[in-house]
C-alpha positions as CSV (number, residue, x, y, z in Angstrom):
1,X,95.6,106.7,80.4
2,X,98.9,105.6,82.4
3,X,100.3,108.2,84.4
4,X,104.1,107.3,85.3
5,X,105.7,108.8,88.4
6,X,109.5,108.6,88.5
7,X,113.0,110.0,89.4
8,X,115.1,108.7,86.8
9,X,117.2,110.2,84.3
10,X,115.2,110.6,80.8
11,X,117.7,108.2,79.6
12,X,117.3,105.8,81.5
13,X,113.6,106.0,81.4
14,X,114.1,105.2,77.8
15,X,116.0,102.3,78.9
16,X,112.9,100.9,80.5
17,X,110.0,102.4,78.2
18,X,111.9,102.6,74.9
19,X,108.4,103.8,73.3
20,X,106.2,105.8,75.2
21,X,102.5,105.8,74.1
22,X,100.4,108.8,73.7
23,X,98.4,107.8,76.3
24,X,101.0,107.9,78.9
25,X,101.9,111.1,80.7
26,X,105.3,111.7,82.4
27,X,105.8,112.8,85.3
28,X,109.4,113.8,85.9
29,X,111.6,116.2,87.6
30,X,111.7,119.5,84.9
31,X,112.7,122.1,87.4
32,X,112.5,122.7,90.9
33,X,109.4,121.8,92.4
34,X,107.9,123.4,95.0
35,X,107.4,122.0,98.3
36,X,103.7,121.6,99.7
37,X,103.4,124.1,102.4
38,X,100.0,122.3,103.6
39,X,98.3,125.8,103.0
40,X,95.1,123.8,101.7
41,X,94.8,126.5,98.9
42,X,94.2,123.9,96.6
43,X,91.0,122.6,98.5
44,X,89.8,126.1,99.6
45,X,91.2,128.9,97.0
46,X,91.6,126.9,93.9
47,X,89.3,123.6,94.1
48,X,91.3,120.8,92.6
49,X,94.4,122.7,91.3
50,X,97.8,123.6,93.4
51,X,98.2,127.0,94.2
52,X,101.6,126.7,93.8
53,X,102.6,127.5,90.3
54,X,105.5,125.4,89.1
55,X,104.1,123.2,86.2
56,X,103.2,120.2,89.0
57,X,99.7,122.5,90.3
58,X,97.6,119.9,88.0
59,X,98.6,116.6,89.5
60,X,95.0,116.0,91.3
61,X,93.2,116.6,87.6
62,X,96.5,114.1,86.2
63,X,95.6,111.4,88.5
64,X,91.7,111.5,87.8
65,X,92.3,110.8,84.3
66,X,94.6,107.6,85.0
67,X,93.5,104.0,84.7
68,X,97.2,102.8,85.8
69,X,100.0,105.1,87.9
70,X,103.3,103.5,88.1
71,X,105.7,105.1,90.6
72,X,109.4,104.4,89.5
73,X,111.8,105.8,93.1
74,X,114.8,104.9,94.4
75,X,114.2,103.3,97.7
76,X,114.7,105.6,100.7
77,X,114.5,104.1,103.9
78,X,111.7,102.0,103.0
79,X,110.1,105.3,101.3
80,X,109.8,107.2,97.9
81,X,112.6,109.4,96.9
82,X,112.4,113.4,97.7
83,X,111.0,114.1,94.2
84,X,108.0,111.5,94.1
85,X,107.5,112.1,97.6
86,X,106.8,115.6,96.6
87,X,104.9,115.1,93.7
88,X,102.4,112.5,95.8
89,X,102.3,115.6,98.2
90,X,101.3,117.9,95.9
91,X,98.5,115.5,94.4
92,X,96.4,116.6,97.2
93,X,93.9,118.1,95.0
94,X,92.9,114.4,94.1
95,X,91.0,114.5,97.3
96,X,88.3,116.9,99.0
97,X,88.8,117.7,102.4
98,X,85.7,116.0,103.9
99,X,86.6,112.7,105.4
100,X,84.6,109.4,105.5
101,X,85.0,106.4,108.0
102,X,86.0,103.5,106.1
103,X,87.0,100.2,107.6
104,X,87.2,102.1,111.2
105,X,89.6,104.2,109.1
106,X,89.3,107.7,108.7
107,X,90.5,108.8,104.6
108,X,89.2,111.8,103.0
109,X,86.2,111.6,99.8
110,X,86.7,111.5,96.4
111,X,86.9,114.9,94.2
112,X,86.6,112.5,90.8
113,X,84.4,109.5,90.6
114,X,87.8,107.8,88.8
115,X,89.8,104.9,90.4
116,X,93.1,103.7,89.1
117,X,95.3,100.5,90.2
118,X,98.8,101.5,91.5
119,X,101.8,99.8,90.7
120,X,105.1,100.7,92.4
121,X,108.5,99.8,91.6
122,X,111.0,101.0,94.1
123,X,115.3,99.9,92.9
124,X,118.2,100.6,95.0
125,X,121.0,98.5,96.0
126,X,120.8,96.2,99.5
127,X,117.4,97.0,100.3
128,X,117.1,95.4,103.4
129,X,113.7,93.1,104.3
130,X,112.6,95.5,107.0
131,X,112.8,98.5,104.7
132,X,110.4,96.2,102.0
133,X,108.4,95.9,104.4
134,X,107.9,99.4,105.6
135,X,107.6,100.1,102.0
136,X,104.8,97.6,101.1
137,X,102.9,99.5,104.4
138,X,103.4,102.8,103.1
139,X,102.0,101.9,99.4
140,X,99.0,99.7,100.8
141,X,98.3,102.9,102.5
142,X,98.6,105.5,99.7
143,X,96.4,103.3,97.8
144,X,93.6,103.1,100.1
145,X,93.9,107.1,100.5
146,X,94.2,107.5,96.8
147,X,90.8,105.1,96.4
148,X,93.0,102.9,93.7
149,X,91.6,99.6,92.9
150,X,94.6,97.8,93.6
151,X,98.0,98.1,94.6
152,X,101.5,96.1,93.8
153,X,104.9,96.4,94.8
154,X,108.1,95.3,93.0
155,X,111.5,96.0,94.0
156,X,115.0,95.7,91.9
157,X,118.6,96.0,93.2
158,X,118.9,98.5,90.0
159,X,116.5,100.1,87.5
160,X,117.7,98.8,85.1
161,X,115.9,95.1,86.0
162,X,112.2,97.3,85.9
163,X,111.8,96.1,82.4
């Protein structure tokens, strides 16, 4: 399964993905979503799931079911947009809270024996070579948190240029 992250318009994701498999979950912005308020309710109350209930509480169980996660953001500073900054927040669940040393590294254990490869594409006009950078830091990290297989990094002056 493909799980694909983003913070685009549905139209313009249609630009890019004209036809979306059935294998392919969406992960767009369908409301407000809640904020993680680092309550840890979804490692100690409710093992695996969000205890916030705002239609995003399953990203953990959404995530252990992908072979591929693509991350679609606008370019913030060398970051992720609000939205998938939030919705990689909330995916907390995707890890237990016992941690590991790896590499002299300290990263927290799997929940699910599943590994995925991570492909980002961050767009925005003039994005400057420091803030690549800081970006291609920040995903290297998320993937060796998330325990993906591999990780890439593509960036476009617009979205349009993704496909």
């Amino acid at each position: 399964m493909t799980v694909i992250i983003h913070d685009l318009e549905n139209t313009e994701l249609q630009t890019i993905f004209p036809q979306i498999g059935k294998d392919t979950v969406l992960v767009s912005e369908k409301g407000s979503i809640k904020n993680c308020i680092g309550c840890f309710g979804c490692w100690i109350k409710t093992p695996g799931t969000c205890v916030l209930k705002d239609g995003y509480e399953n990203m953990g169980w959404i995530l252990s079911q992908a072979e591929t996660v693509i991350i679609i953001s606008k370019c913030y500073y060398g970051g992720y947009s609000p939205f998938v900054k939030n919705i990689l927040d909330r995916s907390i669940p995707f890890l237990l809270p016992f941690f590991k040393i790896e590499k002299n590294e300290t990263h927290h254990k799997q929940r699910y024996k599943n590994t995925f490869q991570l492909v980002v594409h961050f767009y925005g006009e003039n994005i400057t070579s420091q803030e690549m950078d800081i970006a291609h830091s920040l995903v290297k990290a998320n993937a060796i948190n998330l325990h993906a297989t591999s990780c890439k990094v593509l960036f476009y002056q617009s979205f349009n240029q993704i496909a």
